[in-house]
Structure formats: structure tokens, C-alpha cells
N, C-alpha and C positions, 0 to 999 in steps of 0.2 A: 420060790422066795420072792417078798415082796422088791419093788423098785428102792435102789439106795435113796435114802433122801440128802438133797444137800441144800443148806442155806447159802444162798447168795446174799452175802452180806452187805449192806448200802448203809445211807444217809437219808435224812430228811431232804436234803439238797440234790443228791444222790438221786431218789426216787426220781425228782422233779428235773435234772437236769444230765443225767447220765444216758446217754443215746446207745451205747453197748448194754444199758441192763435190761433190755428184753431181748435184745438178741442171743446175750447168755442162756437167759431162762429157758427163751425156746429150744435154741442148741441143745440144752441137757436135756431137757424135756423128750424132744427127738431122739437122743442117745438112750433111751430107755431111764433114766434118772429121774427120781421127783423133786423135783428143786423148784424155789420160791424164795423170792427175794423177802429178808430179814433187816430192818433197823437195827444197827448194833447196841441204841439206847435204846431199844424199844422194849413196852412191858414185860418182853421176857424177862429182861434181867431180874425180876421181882423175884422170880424161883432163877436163880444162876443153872440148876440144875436141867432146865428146862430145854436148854442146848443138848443135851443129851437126844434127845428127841430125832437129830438129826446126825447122818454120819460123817458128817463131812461140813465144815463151813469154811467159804469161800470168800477172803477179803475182795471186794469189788469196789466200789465206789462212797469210800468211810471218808468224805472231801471235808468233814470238819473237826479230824480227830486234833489239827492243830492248834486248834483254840481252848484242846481239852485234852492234853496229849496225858497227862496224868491217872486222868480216867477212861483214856481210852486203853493204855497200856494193861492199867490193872484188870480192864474187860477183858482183852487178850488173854492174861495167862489164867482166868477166870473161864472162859470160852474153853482156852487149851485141855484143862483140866476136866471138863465136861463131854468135848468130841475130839475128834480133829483139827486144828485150825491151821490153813495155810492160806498164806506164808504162814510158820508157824511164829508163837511169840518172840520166842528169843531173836529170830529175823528181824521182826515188827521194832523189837525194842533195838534193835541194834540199827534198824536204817531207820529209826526215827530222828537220829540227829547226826547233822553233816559233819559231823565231827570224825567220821569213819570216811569221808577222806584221805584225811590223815594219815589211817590205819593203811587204805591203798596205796600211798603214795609211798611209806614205809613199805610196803611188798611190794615196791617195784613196777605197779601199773603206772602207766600216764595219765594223770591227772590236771585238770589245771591249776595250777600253784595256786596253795590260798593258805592266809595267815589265819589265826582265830585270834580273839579278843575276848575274855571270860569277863562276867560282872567285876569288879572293881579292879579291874585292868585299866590305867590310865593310857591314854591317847591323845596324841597333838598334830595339828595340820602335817604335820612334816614324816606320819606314819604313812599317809595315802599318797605319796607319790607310784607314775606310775606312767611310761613313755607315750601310751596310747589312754591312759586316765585308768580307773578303776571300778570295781562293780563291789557293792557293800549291801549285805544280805543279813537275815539273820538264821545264827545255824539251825533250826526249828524252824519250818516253813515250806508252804506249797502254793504252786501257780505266782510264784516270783510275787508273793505279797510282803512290802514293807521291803522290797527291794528296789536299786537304783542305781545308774552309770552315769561317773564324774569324767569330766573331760581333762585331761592333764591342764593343769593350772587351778583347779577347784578344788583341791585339797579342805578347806577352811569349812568348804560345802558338807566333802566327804566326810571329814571328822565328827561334824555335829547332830551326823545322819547316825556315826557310829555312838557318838556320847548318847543320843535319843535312842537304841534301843540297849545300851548298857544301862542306863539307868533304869529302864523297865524289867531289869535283872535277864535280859536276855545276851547270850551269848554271840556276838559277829565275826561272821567272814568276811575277807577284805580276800579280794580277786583281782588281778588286771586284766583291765577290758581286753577281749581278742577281736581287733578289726574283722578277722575272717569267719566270723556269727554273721556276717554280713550276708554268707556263701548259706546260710542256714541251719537249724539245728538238725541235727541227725538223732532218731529213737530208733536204739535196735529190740526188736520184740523176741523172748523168747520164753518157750512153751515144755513144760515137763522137760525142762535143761538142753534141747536143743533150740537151734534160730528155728523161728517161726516167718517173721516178715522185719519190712523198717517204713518210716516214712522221714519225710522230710520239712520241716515246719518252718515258715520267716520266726525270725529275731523278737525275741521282745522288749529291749530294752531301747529302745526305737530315739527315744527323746532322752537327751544327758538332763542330770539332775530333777528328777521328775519320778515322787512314789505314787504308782497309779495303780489302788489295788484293785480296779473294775475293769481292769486290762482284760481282755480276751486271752486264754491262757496259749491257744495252739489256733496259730492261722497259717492260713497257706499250705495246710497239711495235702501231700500228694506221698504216693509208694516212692518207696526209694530200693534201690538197691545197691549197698552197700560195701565198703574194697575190701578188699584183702586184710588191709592192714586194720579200717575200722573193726572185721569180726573177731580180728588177733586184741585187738584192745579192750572188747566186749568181754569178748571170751577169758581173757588177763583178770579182769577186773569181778568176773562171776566167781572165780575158780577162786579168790583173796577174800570172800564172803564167808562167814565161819559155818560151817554145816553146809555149802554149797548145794552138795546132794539133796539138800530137804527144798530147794526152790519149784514151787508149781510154777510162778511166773517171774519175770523181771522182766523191767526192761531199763537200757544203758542209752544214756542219754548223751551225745559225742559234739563237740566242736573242735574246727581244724585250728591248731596253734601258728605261731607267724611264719614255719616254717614249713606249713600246710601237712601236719601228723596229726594222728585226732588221738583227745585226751576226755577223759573225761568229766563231763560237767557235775551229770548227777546220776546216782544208781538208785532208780524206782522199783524195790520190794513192798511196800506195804497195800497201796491205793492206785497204782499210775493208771490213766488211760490206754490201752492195751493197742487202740485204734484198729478194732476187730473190722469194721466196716473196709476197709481198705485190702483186706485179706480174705479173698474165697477161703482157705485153706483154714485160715487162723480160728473160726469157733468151733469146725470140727476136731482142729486141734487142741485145741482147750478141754473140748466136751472128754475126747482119750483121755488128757490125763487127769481130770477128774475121775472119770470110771474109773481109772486104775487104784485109784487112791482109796475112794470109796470101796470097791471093789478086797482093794489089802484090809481096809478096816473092817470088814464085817465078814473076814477068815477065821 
């Protein structure tokens, strides 16, 4: 039997700046796999049917599906229909927007408290208070673009950061800032549903009042290893994911609340940086559950 193939799926941005997508490629490649990294705009899509081709495609580094979440979604369940696609769609379409938060915090994980604000939701200085200030995002978005941290007292600031992206018919989160991001973000990685690794990243919201979206997204990244309580909060917040079972990757992105518990920030299924380089273990672990996957699809 020939070698599975599987596309490793990227970006235009992707190709050129993603530091794990050759390590991927080789990884599988080594695992007996034929994989090749795939543009998820790219001329394939002319024949949709043309994914077929491959038995397995694998979201990796799609770092601009946010400026085209529309068509990247409809890709997806286009893709789904053609091979395999993991994460699968229904995933993709469901951690596309931070609005499943929400969902979390209703099931009982730890989250950081956060309001949402939908297009013609009105708002005034006096929504963003907040003892240690607030952090104002929009729910649609990656690598903290079009996001920013007011200082208590800036309220006036906060609001017209939120009125500027309601009006752009985008929907805001409104967070309070946690001093102890000071201490660092924590990303726990995990691999065909078990922990794989973690690292540990400085802060990015460094300067209050300030949207800087050429920000370097992860600095200061070193391995981390991980408590007790972060894996219970990881693990909490995987298991509240609808289909949980169908995850090839995630990863849970934690900071400590003022009472030093860690909640979580944000849950990366669709695109996240895996931070393979940091992890002997982690691309052999990825290349298994690829096999495995590939391997069930073509049973």
C-alpha cells in the first residue's frame, strides 16, 4: 500500500513565516507519511474535489483565516466533505469565535470573566470599569490584533476602543486586566488528546492603552512545566469542547487570576503555534496521531 498522504495545511504568511512547517513535513515524512504542505486558498480550491486527493489534511499555520473567516469557514466544511479535516469543521467553526467562552464558563471551567458586547449594543465610559483596568478585544481575532489594556481610570479610552470596533459590526470582549500576566502566559500543548508539552511566554499587552498590531505575538517563550491545578484546568476546559474526542491538537492558553488559580485565557483549536521546537517528544507525537488518523481513513 502506497504512503498516506496528508496535506499540511498553511497560509501565504504561513509558508513564509511559520518555523514548525518544515519540521512537521519532515516529521511525517520520517513517519512513513507523504505530506506536503498546502495553501488553503490555493488553486486547488478551483476543483473543491481535489482534496480528495489527500487522506488527511491537517490545519497548521491558516494565520489569515481572520480577515476572511467567512470563507475560510465555508473552505472547511468544503475540505471536510472532500477528506478528512482536522481539527474537524464543526471545531474550526465553533473556536472561531470567543464567544465559547461563554459556553466554558457556563460548564463550570475557569475562565477569565469577560462580558461580550454585540454590534448595536450601546456602551458608555462607565461599562469598563475595572480595579486593576481592563483589556478590550475583539471576539474574532489572533495574535492580540486590535486589542488593548486600559489602566483603571481610562474608562473614556476603553469605551471608544469598544464603540470603534462595534461600529465595524464586530462583536467585543471586555476582560479585567490580571496583574499576574506579569508572572507569564502559560500554553499547555496537547496531542491526540493527551498533554504533549507547555511553554511559557512574557505578556503582551506590555504598554496600557496602546493597539499595536505588529506586536510580536510570543516572546520570551521557554518550556514550562506545568501544576497540578494548570492540567485540571486544561483538561476541564478540553473535555467542555463539543466532540472533544475528535481533537488532534489544542492547545489552552492559562493565566493566574488575583488569587493565583489559573483560568483560562483562550482555547487554540483551529491554527495555534504548537511550539514543536521546544519539545523533543512533540513532532514525534504529532507525526502518531496523524498516522493513526490517516491510517483509520483509508480502513
Amino acid at each position: 500500500m502506497s504512503a498516506a498522504r496528508v496535506a499540511v495545511v498553511t497560509s501565504g504568511v504561513g509558508l513564509e513565516y511559520d518555523v514548525d512547517l518544515p519540521l512537521i513535513v519532515d516529521a511525517l515524512r520520517s513517519g512513513g507519511l507523504s505530506a506536503e504542505p498546502v495553501v488553503w486558498d490555493a488553486d486547488v480550491n478551483a476543483d473543491p474535489g481535489a482534496w480528495g486527493r489527500f487522506d488527511l489534511a491537517v490545519i497548521r499555520s491558516t494565520w489569515d483565516y481572520v480577515e476572511r473567516l467567512d470563507e475560510f469557514l465555508a473552505w472547511a466544511d468544503t475540505t471536510a466533505g472532500a477528506t478528512r479535516l482536522w481539527n474537524p469543521a464543526p471545531v474550526v467553526r465553533w473556536n472561531s469565535d470567543k464567544h465559547y467562552l461563554g459556553e466554558l464558563a457556563r460548564s463550570g471551567v475557569a475562565v477569565v470573566p469577560t462580558r461580550f458586547l454585540d454590534p448595536g449594543s450601546a456602551c458608555t465610559p462607565a461599562d469598563f470599569g475595572g480595579a486593576d483596568g481592563v483589556v478590550v478585544k475583539p471576539a474574532v481575532s489572533a495574535g492580540a490584533v486590535d486589542t488593548a489594556r486600559y489602566e483603571p481610570g481610562r474608562h473614556a479610552e476603553a469605551a471608544r476602543h469598544a464603540r470603534m470596533l462595534l461600529e465595524q459590526g464586530r462583536s467585543v470582549m471586555v476582560q479585567p486586566y490580571l496583574p499576574r500576566v506579569a508572572e507569564g502566559e502559560r500554553a499547555l500543548i496537547f496531542i491526540g488528546g493527551a498533554f504533549s508539552h507547555a511553554i511559557r511566554k512574557d505578556p503582551l499587552l506590555t504598554e496600557p492603552g496602546v493597539i499595536d498590531n505588529d506586536r510580536v505575538p510570543h516572546l520570551g517563550v521557554a518550556p514550562y512545566r506545568p501544576t497540578e491545578a494548570e492540567l485540571r484546568t486544561a483538561s476541564a476546559a478540553l473535555a467542555a469542547v463539543p466532540s472533544p474526542g475528535a481533537l488532534l491538537f489544542a492547545r489552552v492558553d492559562l493565566v493566574l487570576d488575583n488569587a493565583g488559580e489559573p483560568v483560562v485565557l483562550e482555547l487554540e483549536l483551529i491554527e495555534p503555534n504548537l511550539f514543536l521546537r521546544t519539545s523533543a517528544e512533540g513532532p514525534g507525537r504529532l507525526t502518531e496521531a496523524v498516522a493513526a488518523r490517516a491510517g483509520a481513513q483509508r480502513r
